[in-house]
C-alpha positions, 0 to 999 in steps of 0.5 A, a space after each residue: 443678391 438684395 441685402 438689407 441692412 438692419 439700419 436706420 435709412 441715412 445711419 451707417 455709422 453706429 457707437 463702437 459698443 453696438 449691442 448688435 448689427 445684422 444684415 438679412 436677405 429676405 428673397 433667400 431667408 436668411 441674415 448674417 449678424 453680431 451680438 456683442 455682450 462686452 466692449 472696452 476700450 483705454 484709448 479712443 479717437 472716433 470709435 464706431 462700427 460703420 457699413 459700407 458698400 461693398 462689391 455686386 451690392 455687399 455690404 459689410 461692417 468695420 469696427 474702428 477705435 482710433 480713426 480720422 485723427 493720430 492718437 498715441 498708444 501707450 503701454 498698457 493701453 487696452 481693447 476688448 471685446 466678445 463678439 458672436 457671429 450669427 447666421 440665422 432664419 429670417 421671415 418677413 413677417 419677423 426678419 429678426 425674431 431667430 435674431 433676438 432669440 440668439 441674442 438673449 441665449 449669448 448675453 444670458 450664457 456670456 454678458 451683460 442684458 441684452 438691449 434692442 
């Protein structure tokens, strides 16, 4: 199975409040996302959603808030997010339009503007 992840050639590490992410595979027709309307965070350290290989060439995303350094959490300390998980058509002609149309549906019923 070829993947393809929606990303800039050398960029596997995006800020933590991505508005979104997706991974298409174009032979078959389909792609796998996520749109993210909300995101908050009291305590950081290096944040950011990054892509990594995966087996038989997955890929796959990971959020990360407190990494590559120790950081103390306090009491009240507070992380959020909305997130939707999107399985959508895609074409090659325009891998992302189904994308984007479920993305304006979300933040339109559940967040903030979406941005591209």
């Amino acid at each position: 199975m070829k993947l393809i992840a929606v990303v800039l050639a050398a960029l596997m590490w995006f800020a933590a409040d991505a508005a979104w992410l997706a991974f298409l595979n174009l032979e078959k027709g389909y792609g796998y996302g996520f749109v993210m309307p909300d995101y908050k965070a009291s305590r950081s350290a290096n944040p950011g959603t990054g892509v990594s290989d995966g087996a038989e060439n997955g890929k796959y995303w990971s959020r990360h808030i407190i990494v590559r350094e120790p950081k103390q959490i306090e009491p009240g300390d507070r992380f959020e997010e909305r997130s939707a998980y999107v399985l959508f058509r895609c074409a090659k002609d325009e891998p992302l339009r189904e994308f984007f149309e479920w993305q304006k549906q979300i933040h339109s019923k559940f967040g903030k503007a979406g941005k591209q």
